[in-house]
N, C-alpha and C positions, 0 to 999 in steps of 0.2 A: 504493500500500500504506500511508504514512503518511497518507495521508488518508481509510483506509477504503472509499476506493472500488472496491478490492481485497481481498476477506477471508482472513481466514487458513483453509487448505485448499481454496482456489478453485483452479481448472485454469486454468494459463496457456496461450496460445493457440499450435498448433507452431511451431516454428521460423522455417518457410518462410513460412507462411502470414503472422505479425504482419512479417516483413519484406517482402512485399507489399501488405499494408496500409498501412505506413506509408513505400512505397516506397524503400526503403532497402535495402543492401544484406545478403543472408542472414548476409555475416561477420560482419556492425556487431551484428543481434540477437544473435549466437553470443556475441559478446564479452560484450555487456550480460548474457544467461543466465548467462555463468560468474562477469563480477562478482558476481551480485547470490547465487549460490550459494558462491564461493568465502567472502562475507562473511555467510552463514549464515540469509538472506533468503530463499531460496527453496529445493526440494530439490527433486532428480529421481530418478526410477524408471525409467529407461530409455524402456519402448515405452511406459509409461502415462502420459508427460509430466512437465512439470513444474507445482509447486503453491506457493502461499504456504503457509513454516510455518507452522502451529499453530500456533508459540510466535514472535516475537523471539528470537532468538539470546541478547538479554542479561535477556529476563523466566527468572527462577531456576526448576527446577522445584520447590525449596519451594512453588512457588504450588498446584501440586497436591496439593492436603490439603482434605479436608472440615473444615468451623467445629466446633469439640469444645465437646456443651452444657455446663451446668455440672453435678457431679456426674459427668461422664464420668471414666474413667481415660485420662489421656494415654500411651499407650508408642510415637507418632510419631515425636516429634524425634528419636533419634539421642545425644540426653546421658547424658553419664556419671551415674552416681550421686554427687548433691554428697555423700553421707553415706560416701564412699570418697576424695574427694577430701583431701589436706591441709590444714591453716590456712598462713595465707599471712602472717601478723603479721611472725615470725621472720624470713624470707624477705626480705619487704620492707624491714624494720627495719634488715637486714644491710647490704641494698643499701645503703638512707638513707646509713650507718654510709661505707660505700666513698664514695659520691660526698662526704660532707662533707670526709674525710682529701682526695680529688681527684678533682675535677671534670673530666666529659669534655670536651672541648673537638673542635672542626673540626680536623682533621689526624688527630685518635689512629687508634689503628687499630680498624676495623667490626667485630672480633669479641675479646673478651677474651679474653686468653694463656690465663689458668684453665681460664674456659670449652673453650677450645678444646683441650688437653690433657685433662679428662677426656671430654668428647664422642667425640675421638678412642682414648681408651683403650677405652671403651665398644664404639664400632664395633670397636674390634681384636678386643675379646670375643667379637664375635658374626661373627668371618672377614669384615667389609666390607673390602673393598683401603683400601691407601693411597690419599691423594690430599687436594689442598687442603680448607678447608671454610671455608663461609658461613654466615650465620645470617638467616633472612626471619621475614616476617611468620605466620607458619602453613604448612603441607603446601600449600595453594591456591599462595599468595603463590610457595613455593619454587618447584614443578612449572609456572607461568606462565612465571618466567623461565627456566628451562630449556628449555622448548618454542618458545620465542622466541628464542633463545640459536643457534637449528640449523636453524628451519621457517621457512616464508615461506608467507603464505594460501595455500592449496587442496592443501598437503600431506596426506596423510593420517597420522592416529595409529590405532593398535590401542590399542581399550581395553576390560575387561570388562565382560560384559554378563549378566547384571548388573551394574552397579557403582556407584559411590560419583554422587549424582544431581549435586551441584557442578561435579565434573570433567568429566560430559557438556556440561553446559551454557558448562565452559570452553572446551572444544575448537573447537566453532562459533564463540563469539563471537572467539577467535585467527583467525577464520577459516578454519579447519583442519576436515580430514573427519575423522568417526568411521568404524573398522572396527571393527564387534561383536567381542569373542574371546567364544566361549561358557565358562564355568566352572563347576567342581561343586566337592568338599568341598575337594580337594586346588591349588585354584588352577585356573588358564588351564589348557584343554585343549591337548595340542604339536600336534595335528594343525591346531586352531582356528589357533592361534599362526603356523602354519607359513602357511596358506592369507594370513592375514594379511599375513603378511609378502612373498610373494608376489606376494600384488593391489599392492605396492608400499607398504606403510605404512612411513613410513620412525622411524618412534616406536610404542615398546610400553608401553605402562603397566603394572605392575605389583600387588596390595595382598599386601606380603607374609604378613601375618597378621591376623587380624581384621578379615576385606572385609567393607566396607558395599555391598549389605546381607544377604550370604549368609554369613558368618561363615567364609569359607574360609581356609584355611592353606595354606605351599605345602609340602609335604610335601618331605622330602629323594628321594623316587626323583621326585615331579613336578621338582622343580628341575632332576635330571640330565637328564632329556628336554627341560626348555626350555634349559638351556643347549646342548643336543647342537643343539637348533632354531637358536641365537643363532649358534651358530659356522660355521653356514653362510652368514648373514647379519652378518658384522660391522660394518655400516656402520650399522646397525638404531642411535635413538639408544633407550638403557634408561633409566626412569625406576622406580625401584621404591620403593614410599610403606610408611615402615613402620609408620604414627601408632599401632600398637598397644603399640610399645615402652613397656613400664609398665605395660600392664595386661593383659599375659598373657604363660604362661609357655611357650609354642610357640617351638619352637627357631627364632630366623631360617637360612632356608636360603636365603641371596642368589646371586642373577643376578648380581649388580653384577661387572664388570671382565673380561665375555665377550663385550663388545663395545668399537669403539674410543670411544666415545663415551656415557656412563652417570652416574647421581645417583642417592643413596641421601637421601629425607628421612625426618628422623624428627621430628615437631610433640612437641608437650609438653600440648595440651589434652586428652586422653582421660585420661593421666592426673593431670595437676595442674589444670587448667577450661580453659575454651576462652575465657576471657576474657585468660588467659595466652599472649598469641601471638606465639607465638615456634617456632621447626623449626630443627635444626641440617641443614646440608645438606652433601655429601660426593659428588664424583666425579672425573674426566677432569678434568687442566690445564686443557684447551680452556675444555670448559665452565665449570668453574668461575670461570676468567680471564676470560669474560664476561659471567657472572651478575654476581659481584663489581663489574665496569667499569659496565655496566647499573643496579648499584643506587646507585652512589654519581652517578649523574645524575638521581635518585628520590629516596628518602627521604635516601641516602644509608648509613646504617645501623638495625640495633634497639634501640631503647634499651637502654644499657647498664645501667640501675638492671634492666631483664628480664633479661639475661644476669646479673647478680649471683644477682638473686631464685632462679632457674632453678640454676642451680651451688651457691644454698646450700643444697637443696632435693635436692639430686642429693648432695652430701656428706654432709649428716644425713640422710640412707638416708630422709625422708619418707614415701616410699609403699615399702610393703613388697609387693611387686610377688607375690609367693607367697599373700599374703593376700586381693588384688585380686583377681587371676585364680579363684582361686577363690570366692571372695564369687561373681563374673559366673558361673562355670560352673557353682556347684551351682542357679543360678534358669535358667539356658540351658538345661542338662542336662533340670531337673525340669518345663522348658515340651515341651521333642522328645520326651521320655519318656511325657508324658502325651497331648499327640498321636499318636503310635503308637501307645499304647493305642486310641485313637479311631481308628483307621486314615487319621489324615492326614499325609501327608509333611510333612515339614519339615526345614529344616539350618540347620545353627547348631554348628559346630566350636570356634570361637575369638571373644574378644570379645563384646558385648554385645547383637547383634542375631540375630534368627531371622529366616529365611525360609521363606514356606509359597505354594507353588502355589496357586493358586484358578482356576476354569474362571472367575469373572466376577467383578474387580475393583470396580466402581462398587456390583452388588450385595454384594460382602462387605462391604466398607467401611460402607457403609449401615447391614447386617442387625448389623453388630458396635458401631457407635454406637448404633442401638437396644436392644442389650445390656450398653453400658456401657464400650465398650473402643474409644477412639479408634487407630486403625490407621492406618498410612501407604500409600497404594496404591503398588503394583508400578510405574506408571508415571513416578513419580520417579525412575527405578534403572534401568530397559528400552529398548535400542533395537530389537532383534529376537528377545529371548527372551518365555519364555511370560508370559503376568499372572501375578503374585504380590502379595502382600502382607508388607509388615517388623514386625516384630514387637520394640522395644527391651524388655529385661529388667530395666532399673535400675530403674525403678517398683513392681517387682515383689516379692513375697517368695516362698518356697519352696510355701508354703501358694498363694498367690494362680493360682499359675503354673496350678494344676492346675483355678483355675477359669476363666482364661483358657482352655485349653487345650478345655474342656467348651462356650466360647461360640463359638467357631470351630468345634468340629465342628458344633455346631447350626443355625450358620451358612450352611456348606459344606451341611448335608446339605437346610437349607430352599431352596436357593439349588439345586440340581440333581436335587433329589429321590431322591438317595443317601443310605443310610442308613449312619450311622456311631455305632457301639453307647459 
């Protein structure tokens, strides 16, 4: 395979048969088969074999994006609006200001007291349990060590599906299986969640608001049915990501502290840039006693001039989170509005992204760069649900939405020979 003389989506030869060929015994290929799946190398379908992925486990599905000409509008990447984002002079300047007064040194402790009191106040706010807290490198960085922290290759995680493309392509390279949950506006379906947790996935991920890339929330009656789900399962490890905290105003309805074993991260890129990386994290002693143990044999900690930045940032109320949210919702709102007009579905609840079904992915994407509107395909985002395509709104203005909205139906309707008025 790394030398190509094995391609990727080739059919490997069955079981029996390559350990006859290479007379050897059928256990020795069994094992090699699950290595080489366990570490995200190969995948199987049961009666239809096994195949080289498609992808390496560690090529990103960013790679999947068509080249945007110029003059294209990009609404691909996933970024916030820098024109909603804070200046960062203040911020930084403060920090400066801390470390001149005193400098950190090896020994202090990995997360500032400040920080760490109002972070904790915050989550009190919004019902997250008690419990230690850490601070990583971003949402990715936090949810790594936590999954590492509990799993050992070829465990499986439940994760949505839709869902955020990064995290799928975490899950594999840990070695670790995915289990699809299907989701609609309201979050992870319980019955999905349930089957899930069943087939043995001993990890559930979460997005509790503003899922990439269907903009779901989890609604307060979804939540009571996943926790009704979780409490039959309490050995399930919970992972729930809340990277929207900041830029929408959807009540969090946490999972968190309905199993023995749980983390709550919440990033700071959506709403202050993602160059700013940094998540405060929150769960279970356990876990967190070995996140914490784990990083300081790593980086060891996150800079604490970022922890200043972040906390002064968070005290002078910088982003006025009522203002954000709606900034995003009324060009969200006025993209699903103006598709339904056009009779094409789409969702987009919370946060910055839409999602719209299309019967053929490669041609929409296509017929909408010919129209001027770089799209992100569905396949970044999908293990087993239908194609789609994502649709970000920061790019966009209220006026604009409605002509996006006109090049997707034209799209959809050249693309299936369905007409959409």
């Amino acid at each position: 395979m790394r030398d190509g003389a094995l391609r990727p989506g080739q059919l490997l030869p069955p079981l029996r048969e390559l350990a006859q060929d290479l007379a050897v015994n059928a256990n020795t290929v069994a094992a090699a088969y699950r290595s080489l799946r366990e570490r995200g190398v190969i995948e199987t379908a049961g009666r239809r074999g096994s195949r080289v992925r498609e992808r390496p486990a560690s090529t990103p599905r960013e790679a999947i994006r068509a080249e945007v000409p110029e003059g294209c509008v990009d609404i691909s990447t996933g970024n916030p609006d820098t024109g909603l984002l804070p200046p960062l002079h203040s911020a930084l300047a403060s920090a400066a200001e801390n470390a001149a007064r005193r400098a950190t040194l090896y020994g202090d402790p990995a997360v500032s007291e400040r920080l760490s009191a109002e972070a904790r106040r915050r989550l009190d706010e919004d019902g997250v349990p008690d419990g230690p807290l850490a601070v990583t490198s971003g949402a990715l960085d936090a949810i790594e060590r936590v999954l590492a922290a509990h799993l050992r290759p070829g465990d499986a995680v439940a994760v949505e599906d839709p869902g955020w493309g990064s995290l799928l392509d975490l899950v594999p390279a840990l070695g670790l299986r995915t289990v699809p949950v299907a989701v609609d506006d309201e979050g992870p379906l319980p019955g999905e969640t349930e089957r899930a947790l069943r087939q043995g996935a001993r990890a559930l991920i979460v997005t509790a608001r503003a899922q990439n890339p269907t903009g779901a929330a989890v609604s307060a009656g979804r939540a009571a049915m996943l926790r009704e789900v979780l409490a039959g399962h309490p050995g399930t490890l919970l992972i729930e990501d809340d990277h929207g905290h900041g830029i929408v105003d959807e009540p969090l309805n946490t999972l968190a502290g309905h199993t023995d074993r749980w983390a709550v991260v919440r990033s700071t890129a959506k709403a202050y840039g993602p160059d700013l990386r940094l998540a405060v994290v929150t769960g279970d002693a356990v876990t967190l006693d070995r996140l914490r143990g784990r990083q300081l044999l790593g980086p060891g900690w996150v800079s604490r001039l970022l922890q200043d930045a972040v906390l002064h940032l968070w005290e002078s109320e910088a982003v006025d989170v009522a203002v954000v949210s709606r900034s995003y919702g009324r060009r969200r709102d006025a993209l699903v509005d103006a598709l339904a007009a056009r009779g094409v579905e789409a969702h987009g609840r919370s946060g910055m992204n839409v999602w719209v079904p299309v019967p053929d992915e490669t041609g929409a994407v296509a017929r909408l760069l010919h129209k001027g509107w770089a799209v992100a395909p569905g396949a970044r985002f999908r293990l087993a649900s239908p194609p789609g395509v994502r649709l970000t709104v920061s790019p966009l203005t209220v006026e604009s939405a409605g002509e996006l909205a006109a090049a997707v139906a034209g799209a959809l309707r050249t693309g299936v020979g369905r007409r959409y008025d």
